[in-house]
Structure formats: structure tokens, C-alpha cells
MIDREN-526343 format. One line per 2 residues: number of its first residue (from 1); for each residue x, y, z of N, C-alpha, C. Coordinates in nm, 3 decimals. Example, Ala and Ser with C-alpha at 12.3 -4.5 7.8 and 13.67 -1.06 7.14 Angstrom:
<atoms>
1	1.319/-0.569/0.780/1.230/-0.450/0.780/1.320/-0.330/0.780  1.285/-0.225/0.708/1.367/-0.106/0.714/1.290/0.003/0.787;
</atoms>
This chain:
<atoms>
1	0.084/-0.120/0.000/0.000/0.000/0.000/0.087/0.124/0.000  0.039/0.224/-0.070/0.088/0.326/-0.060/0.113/0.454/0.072;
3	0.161/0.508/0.098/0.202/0.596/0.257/0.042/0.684/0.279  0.004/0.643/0.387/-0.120/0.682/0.417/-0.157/0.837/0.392;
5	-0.244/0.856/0.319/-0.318/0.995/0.253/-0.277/1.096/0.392  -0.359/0.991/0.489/-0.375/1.130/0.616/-0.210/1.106/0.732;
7	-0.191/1.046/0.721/-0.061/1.070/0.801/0.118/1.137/0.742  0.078/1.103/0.619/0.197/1.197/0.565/0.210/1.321/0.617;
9	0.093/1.447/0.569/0.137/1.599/0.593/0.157/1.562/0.744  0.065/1.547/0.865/0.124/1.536/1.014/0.264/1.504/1.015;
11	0.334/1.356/0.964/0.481/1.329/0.986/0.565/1.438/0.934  0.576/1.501/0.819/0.616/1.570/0.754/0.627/1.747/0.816;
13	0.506/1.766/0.825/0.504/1.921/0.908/0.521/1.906/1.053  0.551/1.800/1.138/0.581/1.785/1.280/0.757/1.791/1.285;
15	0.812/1.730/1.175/0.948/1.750/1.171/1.065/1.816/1.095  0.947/1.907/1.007/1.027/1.964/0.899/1.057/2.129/0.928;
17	0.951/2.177/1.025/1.052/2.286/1.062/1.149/2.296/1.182  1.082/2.222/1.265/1.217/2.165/1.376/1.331/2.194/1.316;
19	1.321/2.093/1.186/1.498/2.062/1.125/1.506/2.184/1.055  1.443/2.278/0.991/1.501/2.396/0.927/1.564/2.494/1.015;
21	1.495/2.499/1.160/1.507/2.612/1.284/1.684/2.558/1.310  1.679/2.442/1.349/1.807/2.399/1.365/1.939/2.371/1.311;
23	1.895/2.391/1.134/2.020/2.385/1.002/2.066/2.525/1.016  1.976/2.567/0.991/2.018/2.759/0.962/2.092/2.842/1.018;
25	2.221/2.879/0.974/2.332/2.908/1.019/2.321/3.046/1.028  2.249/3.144/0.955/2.311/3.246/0.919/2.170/3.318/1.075;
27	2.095/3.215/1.111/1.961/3.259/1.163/2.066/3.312/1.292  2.148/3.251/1.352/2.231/3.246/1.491/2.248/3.418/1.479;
29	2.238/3.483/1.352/2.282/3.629/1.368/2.122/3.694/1.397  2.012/3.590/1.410/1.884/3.656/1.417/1.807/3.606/1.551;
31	1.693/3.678/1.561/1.635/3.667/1.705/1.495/3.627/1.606  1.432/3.543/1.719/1.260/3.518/1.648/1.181/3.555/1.792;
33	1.200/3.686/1.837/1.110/3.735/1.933/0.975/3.806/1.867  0.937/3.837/1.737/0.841/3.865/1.676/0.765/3.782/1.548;
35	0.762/3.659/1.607/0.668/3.597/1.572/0.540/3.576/1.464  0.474/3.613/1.524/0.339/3.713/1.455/0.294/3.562/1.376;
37	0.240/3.630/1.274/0.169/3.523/1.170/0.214/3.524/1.056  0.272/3.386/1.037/0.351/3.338/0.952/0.322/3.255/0.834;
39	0.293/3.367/0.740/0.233/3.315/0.616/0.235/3.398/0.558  0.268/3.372/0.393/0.283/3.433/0.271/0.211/3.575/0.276;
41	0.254/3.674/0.292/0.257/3.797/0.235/0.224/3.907/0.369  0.154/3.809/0.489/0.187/3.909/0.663/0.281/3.954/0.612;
43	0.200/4.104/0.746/0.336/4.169/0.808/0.333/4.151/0.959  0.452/4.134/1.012/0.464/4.127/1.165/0.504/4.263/1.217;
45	0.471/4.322/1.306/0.483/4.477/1.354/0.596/4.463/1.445  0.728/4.525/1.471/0.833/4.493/1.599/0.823/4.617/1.616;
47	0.778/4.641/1.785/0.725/4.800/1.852/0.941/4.810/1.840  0.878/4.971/1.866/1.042/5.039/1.814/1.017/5.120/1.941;
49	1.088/5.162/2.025/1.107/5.313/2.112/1.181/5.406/2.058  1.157/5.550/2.122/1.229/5.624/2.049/1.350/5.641/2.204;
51	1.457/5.754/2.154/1.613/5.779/2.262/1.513/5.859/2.387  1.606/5.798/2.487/1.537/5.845/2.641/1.663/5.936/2.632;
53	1.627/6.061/2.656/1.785/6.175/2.715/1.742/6.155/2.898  1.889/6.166/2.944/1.937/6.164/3.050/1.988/6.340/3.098;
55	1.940/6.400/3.202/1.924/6.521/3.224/1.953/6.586/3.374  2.060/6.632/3.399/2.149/6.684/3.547/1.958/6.729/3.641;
57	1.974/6.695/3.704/1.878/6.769/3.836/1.909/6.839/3.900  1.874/6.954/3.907/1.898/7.049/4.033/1.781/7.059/4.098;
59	1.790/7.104/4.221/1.719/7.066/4.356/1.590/7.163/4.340  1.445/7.130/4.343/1.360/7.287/4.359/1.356/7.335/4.209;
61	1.422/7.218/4.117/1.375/7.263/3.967/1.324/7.214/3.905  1.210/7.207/3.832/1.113/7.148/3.741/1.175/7.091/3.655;
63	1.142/6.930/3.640/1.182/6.821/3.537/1.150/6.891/3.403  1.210/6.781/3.335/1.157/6.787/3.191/1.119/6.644/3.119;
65	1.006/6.643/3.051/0.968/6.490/3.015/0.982/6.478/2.901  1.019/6.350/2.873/1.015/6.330/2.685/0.895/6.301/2.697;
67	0.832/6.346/2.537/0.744/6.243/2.517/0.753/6.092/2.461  0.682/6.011/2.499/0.705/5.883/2.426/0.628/5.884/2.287;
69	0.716/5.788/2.211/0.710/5.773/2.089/0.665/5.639/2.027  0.570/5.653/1.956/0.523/5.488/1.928/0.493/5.480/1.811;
71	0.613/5.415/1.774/0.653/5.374/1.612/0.676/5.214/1.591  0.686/5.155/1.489/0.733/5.024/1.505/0.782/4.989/1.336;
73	0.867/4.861/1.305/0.874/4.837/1.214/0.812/4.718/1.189  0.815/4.728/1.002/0.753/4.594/0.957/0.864/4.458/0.909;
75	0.825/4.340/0.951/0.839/4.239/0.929/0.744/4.162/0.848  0.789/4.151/0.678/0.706/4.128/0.593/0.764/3.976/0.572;
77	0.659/3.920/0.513/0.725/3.756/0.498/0.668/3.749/0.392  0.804/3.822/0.312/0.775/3.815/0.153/0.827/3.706/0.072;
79	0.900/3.601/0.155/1.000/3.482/0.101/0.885/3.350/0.073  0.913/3.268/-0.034/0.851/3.136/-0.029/0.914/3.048/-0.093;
81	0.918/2.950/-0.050/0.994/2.803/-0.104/0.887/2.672/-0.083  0.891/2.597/-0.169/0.773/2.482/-0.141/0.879/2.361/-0.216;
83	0.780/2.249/-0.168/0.840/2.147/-0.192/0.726/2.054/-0.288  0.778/1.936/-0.346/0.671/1.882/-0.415/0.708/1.729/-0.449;
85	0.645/1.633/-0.434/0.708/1.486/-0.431/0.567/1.380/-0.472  0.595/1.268/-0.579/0.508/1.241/-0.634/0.566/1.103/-0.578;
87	0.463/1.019/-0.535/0.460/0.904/-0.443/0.330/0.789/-0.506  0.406/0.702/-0.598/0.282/0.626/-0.685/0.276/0.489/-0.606;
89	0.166/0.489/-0.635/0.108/0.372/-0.553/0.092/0.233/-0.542  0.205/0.217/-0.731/0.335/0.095/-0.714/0.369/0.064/-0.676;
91	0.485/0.180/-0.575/0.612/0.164/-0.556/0.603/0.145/-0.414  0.605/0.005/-0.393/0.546/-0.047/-0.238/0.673/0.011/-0.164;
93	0.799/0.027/-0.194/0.914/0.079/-0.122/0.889/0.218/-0.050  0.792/0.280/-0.078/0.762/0.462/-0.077/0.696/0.422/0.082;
95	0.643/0.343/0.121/0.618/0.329/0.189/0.633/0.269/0.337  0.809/0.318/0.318/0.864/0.232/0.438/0.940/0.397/0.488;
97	0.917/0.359/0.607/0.944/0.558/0.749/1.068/0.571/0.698  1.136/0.484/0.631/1.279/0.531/0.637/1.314/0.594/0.513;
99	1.237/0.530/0.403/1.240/0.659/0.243/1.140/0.733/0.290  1.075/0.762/0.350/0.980/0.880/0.417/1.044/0.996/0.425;
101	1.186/0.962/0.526/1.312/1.018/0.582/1.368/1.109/0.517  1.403/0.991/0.479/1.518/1.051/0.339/1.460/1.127/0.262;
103	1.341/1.173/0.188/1.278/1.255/0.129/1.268/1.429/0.178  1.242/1.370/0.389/1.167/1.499/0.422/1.379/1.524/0.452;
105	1.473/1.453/0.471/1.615/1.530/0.503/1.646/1.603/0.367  1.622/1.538/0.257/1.695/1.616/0.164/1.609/1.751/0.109;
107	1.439/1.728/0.111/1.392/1.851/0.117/1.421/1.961/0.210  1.456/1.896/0.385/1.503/2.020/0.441/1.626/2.042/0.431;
109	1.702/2.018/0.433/1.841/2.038/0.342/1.848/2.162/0.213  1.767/2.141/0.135/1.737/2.231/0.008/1.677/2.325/0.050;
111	1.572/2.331/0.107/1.503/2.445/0.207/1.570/2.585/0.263  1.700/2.486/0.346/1.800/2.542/0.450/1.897/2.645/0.361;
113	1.936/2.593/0.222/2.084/2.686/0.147/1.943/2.765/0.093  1.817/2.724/0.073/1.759/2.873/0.009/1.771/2.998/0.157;
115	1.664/2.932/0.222/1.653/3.042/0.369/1.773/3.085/0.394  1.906/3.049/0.416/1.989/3.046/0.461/2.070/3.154/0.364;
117	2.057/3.152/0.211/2.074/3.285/0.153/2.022/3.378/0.157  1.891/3.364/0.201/1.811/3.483/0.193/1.850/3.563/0.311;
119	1.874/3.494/0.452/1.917/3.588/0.551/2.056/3.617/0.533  2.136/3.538/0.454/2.287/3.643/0.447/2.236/3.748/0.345;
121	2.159/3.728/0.231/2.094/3.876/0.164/2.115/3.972/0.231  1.984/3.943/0.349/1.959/4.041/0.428/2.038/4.125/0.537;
123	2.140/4.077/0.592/2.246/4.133/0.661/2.331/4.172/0.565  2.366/4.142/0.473/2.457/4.165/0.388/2.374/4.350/0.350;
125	2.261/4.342/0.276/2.205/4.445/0.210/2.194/4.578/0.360  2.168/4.530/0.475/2.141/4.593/0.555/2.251/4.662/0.677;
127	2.419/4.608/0.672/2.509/4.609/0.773/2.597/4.748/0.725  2.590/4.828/0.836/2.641/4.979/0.819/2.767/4.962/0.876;
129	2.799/4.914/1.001/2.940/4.943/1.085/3.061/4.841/0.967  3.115/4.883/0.888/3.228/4.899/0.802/3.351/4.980/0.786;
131	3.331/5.092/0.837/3.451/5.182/0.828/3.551/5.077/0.932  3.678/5.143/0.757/3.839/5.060/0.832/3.817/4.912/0.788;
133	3.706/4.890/0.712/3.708/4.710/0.691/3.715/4.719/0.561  3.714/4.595/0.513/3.762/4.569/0.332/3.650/4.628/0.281;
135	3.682/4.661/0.127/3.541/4.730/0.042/3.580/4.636/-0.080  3.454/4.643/-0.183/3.428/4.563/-0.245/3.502/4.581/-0.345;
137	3.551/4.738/-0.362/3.689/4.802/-0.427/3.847/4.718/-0.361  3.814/4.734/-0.239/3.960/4.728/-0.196/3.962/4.612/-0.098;
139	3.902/4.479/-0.144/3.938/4.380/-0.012/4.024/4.368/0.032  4.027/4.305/0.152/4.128/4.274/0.253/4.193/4.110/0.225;
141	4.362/4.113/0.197/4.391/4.011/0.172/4.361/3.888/0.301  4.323/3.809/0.331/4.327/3.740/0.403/4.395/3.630/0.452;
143	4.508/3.606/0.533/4.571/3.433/0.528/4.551/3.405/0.687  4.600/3.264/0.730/4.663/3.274/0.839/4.731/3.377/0.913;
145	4.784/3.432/0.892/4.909/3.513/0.969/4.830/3.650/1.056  4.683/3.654/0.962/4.609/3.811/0.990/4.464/3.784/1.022;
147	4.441/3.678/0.978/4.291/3.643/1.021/4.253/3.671/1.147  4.328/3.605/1.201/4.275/3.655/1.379/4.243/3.783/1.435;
149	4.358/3.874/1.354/4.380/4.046/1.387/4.249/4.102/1.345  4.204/4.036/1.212/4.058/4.077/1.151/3.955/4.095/1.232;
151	3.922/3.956/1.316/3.852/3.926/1.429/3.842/4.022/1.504  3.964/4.058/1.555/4.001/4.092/1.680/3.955/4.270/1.638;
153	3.982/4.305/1.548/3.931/4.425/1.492/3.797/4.457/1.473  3.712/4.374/1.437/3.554/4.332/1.445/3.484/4.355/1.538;
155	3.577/4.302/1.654/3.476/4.277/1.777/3.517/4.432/1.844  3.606/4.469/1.793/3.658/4.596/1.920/3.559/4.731/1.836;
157	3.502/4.708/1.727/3.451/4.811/1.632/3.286/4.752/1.700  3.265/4.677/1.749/3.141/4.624/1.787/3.146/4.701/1.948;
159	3.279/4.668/1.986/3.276/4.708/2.163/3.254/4.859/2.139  3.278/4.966/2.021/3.240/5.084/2.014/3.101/5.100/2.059;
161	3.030/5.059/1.947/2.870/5.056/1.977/2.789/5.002/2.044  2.886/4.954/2.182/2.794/4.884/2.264/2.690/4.748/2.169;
163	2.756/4.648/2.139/2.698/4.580/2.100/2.709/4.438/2.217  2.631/4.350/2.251/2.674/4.256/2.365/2.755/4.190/2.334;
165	2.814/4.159/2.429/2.945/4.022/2.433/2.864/3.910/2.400  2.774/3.851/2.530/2.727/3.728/2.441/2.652/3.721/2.345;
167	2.676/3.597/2.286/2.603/3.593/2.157/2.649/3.630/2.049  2.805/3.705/2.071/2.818/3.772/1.884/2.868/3.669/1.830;
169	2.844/3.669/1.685/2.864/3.538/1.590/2.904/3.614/1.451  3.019/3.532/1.391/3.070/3.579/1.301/3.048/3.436/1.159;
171	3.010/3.451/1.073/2.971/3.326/0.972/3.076/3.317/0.854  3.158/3.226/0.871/3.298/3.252/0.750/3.272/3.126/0.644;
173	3.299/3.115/0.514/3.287/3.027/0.453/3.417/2.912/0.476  3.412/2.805/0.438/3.514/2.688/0.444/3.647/2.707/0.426;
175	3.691/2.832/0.339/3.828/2.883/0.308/3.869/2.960/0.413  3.790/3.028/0.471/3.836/3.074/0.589/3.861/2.998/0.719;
177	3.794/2.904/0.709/3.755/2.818/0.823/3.882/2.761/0.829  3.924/2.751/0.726/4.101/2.678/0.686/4.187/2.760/0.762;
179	4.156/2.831/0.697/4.290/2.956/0.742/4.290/2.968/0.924  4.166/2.926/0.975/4.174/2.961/1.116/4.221/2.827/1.181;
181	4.199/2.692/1.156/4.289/2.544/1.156/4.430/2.626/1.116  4.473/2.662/0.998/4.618/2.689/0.956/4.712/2.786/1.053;
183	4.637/2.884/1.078/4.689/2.948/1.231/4.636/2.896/1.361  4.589/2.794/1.375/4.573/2.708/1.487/4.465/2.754/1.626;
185	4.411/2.869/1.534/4.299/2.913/1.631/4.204/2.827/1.647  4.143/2.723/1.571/4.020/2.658/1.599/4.101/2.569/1.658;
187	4.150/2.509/1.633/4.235/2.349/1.722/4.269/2.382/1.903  4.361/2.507/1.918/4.379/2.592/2.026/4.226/2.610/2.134;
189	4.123/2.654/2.059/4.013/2.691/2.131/3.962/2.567/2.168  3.887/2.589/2.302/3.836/2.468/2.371/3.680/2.488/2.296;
191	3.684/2.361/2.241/3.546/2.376/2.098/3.418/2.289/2.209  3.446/2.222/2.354/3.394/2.174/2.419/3.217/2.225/2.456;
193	3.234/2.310/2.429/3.083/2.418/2.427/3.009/2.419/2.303  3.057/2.353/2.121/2.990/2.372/2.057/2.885/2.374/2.078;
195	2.795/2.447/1.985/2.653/2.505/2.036/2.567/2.440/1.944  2.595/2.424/1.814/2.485/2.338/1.703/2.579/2.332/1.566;
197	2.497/2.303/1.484/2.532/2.294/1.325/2.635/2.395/1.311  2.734/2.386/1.220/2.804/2.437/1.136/2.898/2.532/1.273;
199	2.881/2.537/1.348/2.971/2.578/1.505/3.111/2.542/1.451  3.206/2.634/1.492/3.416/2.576/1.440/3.434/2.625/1.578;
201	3.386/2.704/1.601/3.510/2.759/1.728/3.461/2.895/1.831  3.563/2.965/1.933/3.468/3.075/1.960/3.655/3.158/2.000;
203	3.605/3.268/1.915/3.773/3.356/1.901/3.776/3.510/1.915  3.774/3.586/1.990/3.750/3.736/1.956/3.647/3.784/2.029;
205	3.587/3.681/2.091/3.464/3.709/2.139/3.326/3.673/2.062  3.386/3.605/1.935/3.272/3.534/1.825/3.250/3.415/1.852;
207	3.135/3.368/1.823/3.091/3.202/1.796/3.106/3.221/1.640  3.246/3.101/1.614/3.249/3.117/1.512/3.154/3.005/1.440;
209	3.099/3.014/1.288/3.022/2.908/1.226/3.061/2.920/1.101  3.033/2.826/1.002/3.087/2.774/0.865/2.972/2.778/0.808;
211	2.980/2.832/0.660/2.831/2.807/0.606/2.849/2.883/0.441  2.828/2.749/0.344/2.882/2.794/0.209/2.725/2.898/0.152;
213	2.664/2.942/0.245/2.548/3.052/0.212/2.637/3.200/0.206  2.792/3.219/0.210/2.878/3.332/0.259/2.870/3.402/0.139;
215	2.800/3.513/0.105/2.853/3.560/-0.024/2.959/3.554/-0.118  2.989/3.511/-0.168/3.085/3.538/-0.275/3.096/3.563/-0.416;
217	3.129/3.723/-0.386/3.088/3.835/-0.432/3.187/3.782/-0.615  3.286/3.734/-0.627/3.359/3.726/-0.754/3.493/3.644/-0.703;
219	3.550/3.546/-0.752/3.712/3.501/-0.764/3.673/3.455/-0.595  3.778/3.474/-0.589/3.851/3.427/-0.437/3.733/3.516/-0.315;
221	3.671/3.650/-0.360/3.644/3.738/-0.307/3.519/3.727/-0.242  3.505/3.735/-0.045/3.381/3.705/0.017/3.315/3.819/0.102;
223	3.209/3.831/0.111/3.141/3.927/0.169/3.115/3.894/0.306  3.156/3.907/0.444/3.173/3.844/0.537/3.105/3.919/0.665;
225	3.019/3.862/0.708/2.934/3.941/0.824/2.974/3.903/0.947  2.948/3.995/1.061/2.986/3.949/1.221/2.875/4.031/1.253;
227	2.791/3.967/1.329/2.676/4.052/1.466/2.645/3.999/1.535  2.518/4.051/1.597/2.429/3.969/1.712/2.302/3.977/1.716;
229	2.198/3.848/1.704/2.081/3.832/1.720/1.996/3.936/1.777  2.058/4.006/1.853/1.959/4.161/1.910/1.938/4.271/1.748;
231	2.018/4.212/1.684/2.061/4.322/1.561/1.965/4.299/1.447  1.895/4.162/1.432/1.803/4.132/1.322/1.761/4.050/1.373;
233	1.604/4.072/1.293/1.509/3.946/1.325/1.396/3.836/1.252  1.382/3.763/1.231/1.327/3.692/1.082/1.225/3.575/1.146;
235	1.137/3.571/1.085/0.996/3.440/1.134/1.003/3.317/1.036  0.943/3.221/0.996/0.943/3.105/0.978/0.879/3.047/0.967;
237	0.764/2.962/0.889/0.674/2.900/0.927/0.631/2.803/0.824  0.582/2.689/0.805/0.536/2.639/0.736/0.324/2.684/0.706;
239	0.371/2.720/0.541/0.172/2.759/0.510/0.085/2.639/0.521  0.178/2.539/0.494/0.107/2.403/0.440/0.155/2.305/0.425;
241	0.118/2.163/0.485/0.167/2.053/0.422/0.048/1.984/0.404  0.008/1.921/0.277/-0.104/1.834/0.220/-0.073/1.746/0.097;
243	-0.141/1.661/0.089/-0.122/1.532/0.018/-0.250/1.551/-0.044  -0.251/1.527/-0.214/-0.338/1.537/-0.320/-0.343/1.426/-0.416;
245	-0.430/1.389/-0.507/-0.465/1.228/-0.522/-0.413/1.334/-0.663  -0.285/1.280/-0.756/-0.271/1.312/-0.876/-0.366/1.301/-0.989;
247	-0.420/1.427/-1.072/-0.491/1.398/-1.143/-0.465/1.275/-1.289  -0.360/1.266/-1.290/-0.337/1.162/-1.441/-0.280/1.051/-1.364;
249	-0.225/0.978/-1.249/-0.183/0.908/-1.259/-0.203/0.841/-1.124  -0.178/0.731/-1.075/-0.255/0.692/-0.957/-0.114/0.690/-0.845;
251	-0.108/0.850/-0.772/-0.013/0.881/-0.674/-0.042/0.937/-0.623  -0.018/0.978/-0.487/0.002/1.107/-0.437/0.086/1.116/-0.401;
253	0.053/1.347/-0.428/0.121/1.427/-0.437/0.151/1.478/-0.310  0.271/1.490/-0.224/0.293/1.519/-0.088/0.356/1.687/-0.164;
255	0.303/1.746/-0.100/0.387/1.900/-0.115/0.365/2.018/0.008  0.401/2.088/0.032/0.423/2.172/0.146/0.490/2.332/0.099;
257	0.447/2.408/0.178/0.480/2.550/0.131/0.532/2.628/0.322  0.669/2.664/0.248/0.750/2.745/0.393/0.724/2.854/0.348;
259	0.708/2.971/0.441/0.718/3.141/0.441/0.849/3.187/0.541  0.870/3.270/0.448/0.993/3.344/0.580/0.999/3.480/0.564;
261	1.013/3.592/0.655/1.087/3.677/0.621/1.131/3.729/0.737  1.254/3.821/0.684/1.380/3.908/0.769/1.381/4.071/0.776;
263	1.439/4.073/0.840/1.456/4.245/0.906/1.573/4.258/0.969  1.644/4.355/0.916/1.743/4.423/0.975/1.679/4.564/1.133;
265	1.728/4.509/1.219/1.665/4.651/1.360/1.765/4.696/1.371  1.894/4.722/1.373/1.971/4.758/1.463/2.122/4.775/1.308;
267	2.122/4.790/1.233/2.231/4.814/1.124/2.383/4.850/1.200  2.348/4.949/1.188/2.461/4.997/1.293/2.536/4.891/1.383;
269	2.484/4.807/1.414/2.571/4.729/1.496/2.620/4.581/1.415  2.587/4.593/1.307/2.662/4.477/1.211/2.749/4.483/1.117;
271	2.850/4.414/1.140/2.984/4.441/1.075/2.972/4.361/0.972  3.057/4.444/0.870/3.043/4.359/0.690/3.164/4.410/0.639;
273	3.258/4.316/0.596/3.401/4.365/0.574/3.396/4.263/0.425  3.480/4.318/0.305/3.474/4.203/0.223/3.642/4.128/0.224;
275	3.646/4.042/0.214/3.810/3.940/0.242/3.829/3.853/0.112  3.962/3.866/0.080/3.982/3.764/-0.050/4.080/3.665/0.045;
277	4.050/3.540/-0.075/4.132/3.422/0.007/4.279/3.463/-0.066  4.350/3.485/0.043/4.523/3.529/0.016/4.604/3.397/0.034;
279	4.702/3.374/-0.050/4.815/3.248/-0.033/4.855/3.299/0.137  4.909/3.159/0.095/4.985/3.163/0.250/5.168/3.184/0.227;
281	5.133/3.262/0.319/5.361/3.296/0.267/5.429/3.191/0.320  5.539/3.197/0.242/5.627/3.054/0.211/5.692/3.076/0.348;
</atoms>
């Protein structure tokens, strides 16, 4: 028999965003405190405050009040990705939990490098704190010998703006990830705390993570972000998972539809430097 009409979408949407929440590398730079309703074309509202001034008192003298300000931004979930899988009612094999599996890993898998570009998009399109870092004119050569200093430059341009210690996360692609093994920073660091997926190390005050979603902008040349989850924020959700009796042929159709979208709050506090992969000196 073929995989039961009504228990597919349940197996399928009980474990398929679990596993997307938990692949997504670039999300560690995002917060999901605004929620809202998550489906194709919402907007989610994130209340905004406006600056409190701080003001000397003298004794027997009349305050002064701000007024409060009530503004907020939008969180649109303009992103969609769906999936689609034709399951005939032949193929008595379709019907064993373990090609079930394998279907819903490699769909969330495919899922994960879309979402997973879309939020480096979004930090990428949205990250202001750059001054003194590579430009897309003038990257920064990168090897062993300087990588670390990069870091270490990152986080102290972050300690300007009061950005928090915990939590900052920096996302480097695999060539870099080398270069930080090649100067012996990831091996050196006690990696005993990894935190999830794609996790290398923690250096500068970064959780560092690996993730071939890294821009790369031309050649050797990468667009490379460092922030913190207080700094952007993005929702998630699956619209749908349902199973449909194919009209021409005797299968069903398992398919499902994800929504996402992202927001930059806080620009200013995300660093975007661009780095080319540099030889290593002899």
C-alpha cells in the first residue's frame, strides 16, 4: 500500500521545521522574538522606542519629560519556497518511514541553502558598521598570519557601539575556516561548548560558524558578516503541508509551502568587511 493519505502531511510538518530552525546558520545572527503570523505575504509589527535623554537635576527645579514615541517596524514575509514529491502507488518501497526520511532530510536540506541565503541577503544588504574594513573596491587580503587580527578588529569596532558580548557570531565560509585550523585558532580553542550545526570555534569574542550561504561576491572574493541576534530578526513557518490524489496518474502528491521573512533593527551594529582568500607565505 501506498504511505497513508492522512498521516503523511502530520509526519512531515511535525518535523520539517524543527529541522530547518536547527540547520540555519546564518539565523544564529537573528532573534525570532516577533513571531506574529507566519504566512505568505503578513506583516509582523516589531514595537520600536524612540532615545530616552538623560538630564542633570537640580534641587527645587522642574523636570523635563520626553514624550514617548510609538513607532514600530515591519516584518514582511515576503519569502517562499515549497516542496513537491510524487509518491505512486506501485512503488510499495515509498512506503517504508525510512524513504519517508530521506525525502523529508533532503527537502530540508534544500530548504536550508535557500533560507539560509536569503538571511545572508539580508544582513549583507542591511550592515552599516564597516569603516576601516575591506570594500568591495579594496578587499582585505586574508591568510593565516592576519585572520585573527581581523577578528580581533571586528569585535573591538562592535565594543564601540555597545553591542553585547554574548552571543556575537561571526559566519565565515570553508576557506576561511582553513585559514583559522592553519593558524591554529580553531584546534587551540576549547570547541567543548559547541553550540549546534556548522559551530568551528569561539575567538574574539565570536561564535564562530561555517556556512557555504557566505557571499561570494567574484574570484577568491567574500562578503563576510559578524553581529548579534539583538541586531536582526526573521519568522518562519510552514503555510502548508497536504497530500493530493494526482490527477493523471494513480499517486500522491505530498507538497508543502515554507514562508519566511527578515529584518534588519539595529544596522549599525553589524559588521560587513569584504576578504579575498590570500596564499599563505612561504
Amino acid at each position: 500500500m501506498s504511505l497513508s493519505v492522512a498521516t503523511i502531511p502530520t509526519i512531515v510538518s511535525s518535523t520539517l521545521l524543527e529541522s530547518l530552525k536547527a540547520n540555519l546558520v546564518f539565523a544564529k545572527l537573528f532573534n525570532q522574538n516577533y513571531m506574529g503570523d507566519v504566512s505568505p505575504g503578513a506583516t509582523v509589527k516589531i514595537p520600536s522606542i524612540g532615545a530616552v535623554s538623560i538630564r542633570a537635576y537640580t534641587k527645587y527645579t522642574a523636570t523635563t519629560a520626553d514624550d514617548a514615541t510609538d513607532t514600530s517596524i515591519d516584518l514582511t514575509i515576503d519569502k517562499q519556497n515549497y516542496f513537491s514529491i510524487l509518491l505512486d502507488d506501485i512503488d510499495k518501497a515509498m512506503a517504508k518511514p525510512e524513504i519517508l526520511g530521506a525525502y523529508v532530510k533532503e527537502g530540508s536540506y534544500q530548504l536550508v541553502k535557500n533560507i539560509d541565503a536569503d538571511l545572508s541577503a539580508c544582513l549583507v544588504a542591511g550592515a552599516t558598521l564597516v569603516t576601516g574594513l575591506g570594500t568591495n573596491a579594496v578587499p582585505i587580503e586574508v591568510n593565516s598570519k592576519n585572520i585573527g587580527s581581523q577578528l580581533i578588529l571586528m569585535a573591538k569596532m562592535m565594543d564601540i557601539v555597545g553591542v553585547p558580548n554574548k552571543n556575537r557570531a561571526i559566519i565565515l565560509p570553508p576557506a576561511f575556516v582553513e585559514k583559522l585550523v592553519i593558524a591554529n585558532i580553531a584546534s587551540a580553542t576549547d570547541n567543548t561548548s559547541v553550540l549546534s550545526n556548522g559551530a568551528v570555534t569561539r575567538f574574539a569574542g565570536f561564535d564562530v560558524f561555517m556556512s557555504n550561504a557566505v557571499v561570494n561576491t567574484v574570484g577568491a572574493k567574500y562578503r563576510v558578516i559578524a553581529g548579534h541576534p539583538d541586531n536582526a530578526t526573521y519568522a518562519i513557518g510552514l503555510d502548508g503541508v497536504e497530500t493530493l490524489r494526482h490527477p493523471t496518474i494513480f499517486a500522491d502528491n505530498l507538497r508543502g509551502l515554507e514562508a519566511h521573512g527578515s529584518k534588519m533593527t539595529r544596522p549599525g551594529a553589524t559588521c560587513s568587511t569584504y576578504w579575498n582568500i590570500a596564499a599563505e607565505p612561504a
